[in-house]
C-alpha positions as CSV (number, residue, x, y, z in Angstrom):
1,X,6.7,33.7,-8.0
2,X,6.5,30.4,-6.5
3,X,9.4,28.5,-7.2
4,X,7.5,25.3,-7.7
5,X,5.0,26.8,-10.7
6,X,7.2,25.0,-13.3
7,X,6.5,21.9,-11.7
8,X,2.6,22.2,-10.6
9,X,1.9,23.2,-14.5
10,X,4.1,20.2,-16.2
11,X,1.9,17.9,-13.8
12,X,-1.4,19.1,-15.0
13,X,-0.2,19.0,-18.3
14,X,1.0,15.5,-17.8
15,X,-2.4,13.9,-16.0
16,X,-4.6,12.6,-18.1
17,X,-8.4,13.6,-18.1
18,X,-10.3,10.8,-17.9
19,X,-13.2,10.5,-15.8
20,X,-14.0,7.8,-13.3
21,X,-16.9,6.5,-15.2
22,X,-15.0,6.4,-18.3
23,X,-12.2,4.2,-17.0
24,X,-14.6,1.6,-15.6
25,X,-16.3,1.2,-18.9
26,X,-12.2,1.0,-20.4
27,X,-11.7,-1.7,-18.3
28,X,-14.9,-3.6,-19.1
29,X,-13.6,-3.1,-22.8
30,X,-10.2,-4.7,-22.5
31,X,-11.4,-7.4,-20.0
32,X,-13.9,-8.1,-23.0
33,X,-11.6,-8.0,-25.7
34,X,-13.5,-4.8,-27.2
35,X,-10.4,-2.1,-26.6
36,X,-7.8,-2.1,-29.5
37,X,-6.6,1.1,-29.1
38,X,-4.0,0.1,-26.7
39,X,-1.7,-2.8,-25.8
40,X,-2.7,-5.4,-22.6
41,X,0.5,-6.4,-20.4
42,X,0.3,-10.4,-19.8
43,X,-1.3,-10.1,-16.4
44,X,-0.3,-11.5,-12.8
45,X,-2.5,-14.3,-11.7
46,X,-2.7,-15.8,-8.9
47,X,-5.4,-18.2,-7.7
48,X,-5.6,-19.0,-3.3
49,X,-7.4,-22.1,-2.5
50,X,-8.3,-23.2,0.7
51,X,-5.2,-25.7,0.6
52,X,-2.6,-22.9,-0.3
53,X,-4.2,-20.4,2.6
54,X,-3.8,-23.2,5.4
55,X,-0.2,-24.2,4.2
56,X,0.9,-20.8,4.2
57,X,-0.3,-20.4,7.7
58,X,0.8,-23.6,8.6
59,X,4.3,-22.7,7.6
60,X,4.6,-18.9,8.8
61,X,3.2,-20.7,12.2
62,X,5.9,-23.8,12.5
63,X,8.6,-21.7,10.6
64,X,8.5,-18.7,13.2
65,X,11.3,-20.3,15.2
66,X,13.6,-20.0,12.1
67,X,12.5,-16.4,11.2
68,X,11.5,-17.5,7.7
69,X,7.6,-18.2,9.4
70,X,7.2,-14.3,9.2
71,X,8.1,-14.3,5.3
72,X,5.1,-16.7,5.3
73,X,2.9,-14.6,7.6
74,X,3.9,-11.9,5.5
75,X,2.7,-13.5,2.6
76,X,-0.7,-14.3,4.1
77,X,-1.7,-11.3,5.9
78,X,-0.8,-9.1,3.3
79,X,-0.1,-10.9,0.0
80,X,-3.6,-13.2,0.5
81,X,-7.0,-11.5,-0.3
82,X,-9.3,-10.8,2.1
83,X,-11.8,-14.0,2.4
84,X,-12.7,-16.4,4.3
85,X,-10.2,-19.5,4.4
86,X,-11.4,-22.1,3.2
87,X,-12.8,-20.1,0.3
88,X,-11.1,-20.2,-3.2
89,X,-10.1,-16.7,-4.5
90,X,-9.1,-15.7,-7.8
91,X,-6.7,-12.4,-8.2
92,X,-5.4,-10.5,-11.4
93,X,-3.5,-7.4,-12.0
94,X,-3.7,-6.3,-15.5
95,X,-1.6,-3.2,-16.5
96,X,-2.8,-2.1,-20.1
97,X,-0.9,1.1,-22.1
98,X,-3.6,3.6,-23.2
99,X,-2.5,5.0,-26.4
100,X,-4.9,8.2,-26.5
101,X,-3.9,9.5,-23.1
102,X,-0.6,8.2,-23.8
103,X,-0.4,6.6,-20.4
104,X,-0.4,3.0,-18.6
105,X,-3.8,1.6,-16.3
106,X,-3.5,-0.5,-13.7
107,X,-6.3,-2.2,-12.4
108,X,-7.1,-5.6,-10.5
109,X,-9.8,-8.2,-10.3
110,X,-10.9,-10.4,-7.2
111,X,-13.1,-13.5,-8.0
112,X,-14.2,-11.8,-11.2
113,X,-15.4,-8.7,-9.8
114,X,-13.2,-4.9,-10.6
115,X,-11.9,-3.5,-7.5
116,X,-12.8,0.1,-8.8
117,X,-10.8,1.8,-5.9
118,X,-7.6,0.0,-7.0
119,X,-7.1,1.3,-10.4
120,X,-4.0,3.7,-11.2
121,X,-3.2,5.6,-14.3
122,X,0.5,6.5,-14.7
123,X,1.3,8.9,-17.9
124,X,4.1,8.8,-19.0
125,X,5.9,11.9,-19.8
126,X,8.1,13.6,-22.2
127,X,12.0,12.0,-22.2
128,X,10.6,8.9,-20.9
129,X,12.2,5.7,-21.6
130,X,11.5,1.5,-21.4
131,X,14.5,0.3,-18.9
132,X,15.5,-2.8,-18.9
133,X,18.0,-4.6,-16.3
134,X,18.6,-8.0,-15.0
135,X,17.6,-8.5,-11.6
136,X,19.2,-11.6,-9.8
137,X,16.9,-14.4,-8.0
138,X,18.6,-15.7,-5.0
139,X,22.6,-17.2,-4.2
140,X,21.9,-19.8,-7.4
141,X,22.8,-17.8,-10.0
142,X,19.1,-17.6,-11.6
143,X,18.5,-13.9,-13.2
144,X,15.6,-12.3,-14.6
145,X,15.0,-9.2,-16.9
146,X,13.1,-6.5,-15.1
147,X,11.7,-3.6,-17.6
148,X,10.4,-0.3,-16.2
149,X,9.2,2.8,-17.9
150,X,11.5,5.3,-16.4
151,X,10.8,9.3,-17.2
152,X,12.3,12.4,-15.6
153,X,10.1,12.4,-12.5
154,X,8.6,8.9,-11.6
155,X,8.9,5.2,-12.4
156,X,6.1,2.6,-13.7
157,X,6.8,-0.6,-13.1
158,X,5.7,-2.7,-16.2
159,X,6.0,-6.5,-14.8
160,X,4.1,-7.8,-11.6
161,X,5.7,-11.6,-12.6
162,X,8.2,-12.9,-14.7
163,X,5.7,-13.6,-17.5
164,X,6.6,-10.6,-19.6
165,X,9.1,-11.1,-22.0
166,X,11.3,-8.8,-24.1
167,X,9.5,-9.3,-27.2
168,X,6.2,-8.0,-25.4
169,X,8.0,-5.2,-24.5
170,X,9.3,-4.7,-27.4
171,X,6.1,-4.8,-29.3
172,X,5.0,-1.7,-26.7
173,X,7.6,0.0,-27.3
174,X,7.2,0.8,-30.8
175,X,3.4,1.3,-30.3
176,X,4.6,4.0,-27.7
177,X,7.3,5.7,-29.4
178,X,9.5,4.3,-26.7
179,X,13.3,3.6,-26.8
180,X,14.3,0.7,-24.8
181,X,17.7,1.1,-22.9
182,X,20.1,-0.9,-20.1
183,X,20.3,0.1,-17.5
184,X,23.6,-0.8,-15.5
């Protein structure tokens, strides 16, 4: 007997089935307000114009001296979609709980148009759990609360931004069955 039977079964037990078509026509449901049978995150959005691509550049460049310019290069290479420049972008990351397959989609958007290879479902399993912690922000004291859906094998984070507050997450948690606990 393979000693990792118990664990190759509770995953296919635990993964939704869902076709690819059938998530793509999900999404186009909740984007259009159709989908109730669920609960939408508040999503992370982020527009780049063509004056927020050259600063960023700008500053990684001059900054590089100081070793804060490759934060900024960071941020542009990786952080930045991949356009043109002086073109204005529009990104959004949704993350939207699926209450018949009991699990959280994750999808995002560039200039209006569904990235269908970015999508990610994460189920969440039996014993799972909302936790909630306060993460600080820097040497000025500033904190925020983080929330993730923790279960015994894997975490989901909930929050891209700080736009999600408690009562959202409370309001998914009851639709979930979902306790919400600190976590130290």
């Amino acid at each position: 007997m393979d000693e990792f039977d118990d664990l190759e079964e509770e995953l296919q037990l635990s993964t939704p089935h869902i076709s690819h078509s059938e998530i793509i026509e999900l999404i186009k449901n909740i984007e259009s307000g159709e989908e109730t049978n669920g609960f939408k995150f508040t999503p992370y959005e982020i527009i780049w114009t063509p004056a927020s691509s050259i600063g960023c550049l700008v500053l990684g460049i001059v900054l590089t001296p100081l070793l804060i310019g490759v934060f900024w290069l960071w941020i542009f290479f990786t952080q930045r979609p991949n356009i043109p420049i002086m073109d204005t972008s529009y990104f959004y990351n949704c993350q939207y709980y699926v209450a018949g397959i009991h699990s959280i989609l994750e999808y995002e958007i560039l200039d209006g148009i569904l990235d269908v290879t970015s999508y990610k479902i994460h189920p969440i399993a039996a014993g799972s759990y909302v936790g909630s912690e306060r993460v600080t922000m820097g040497d000025n004291g500033r904190s925020r609360e983080k929330f993730t859906v923790r279960s015994p094998s894997h975490l989901v984070q909930l929050t891209m931004n700080d736009s999600v507050k408690y009562i959202e997450v409370s309001r998914f948690s009851k639709i979930a069955g979902l306790e919400i606990n600190k976590i130290s």
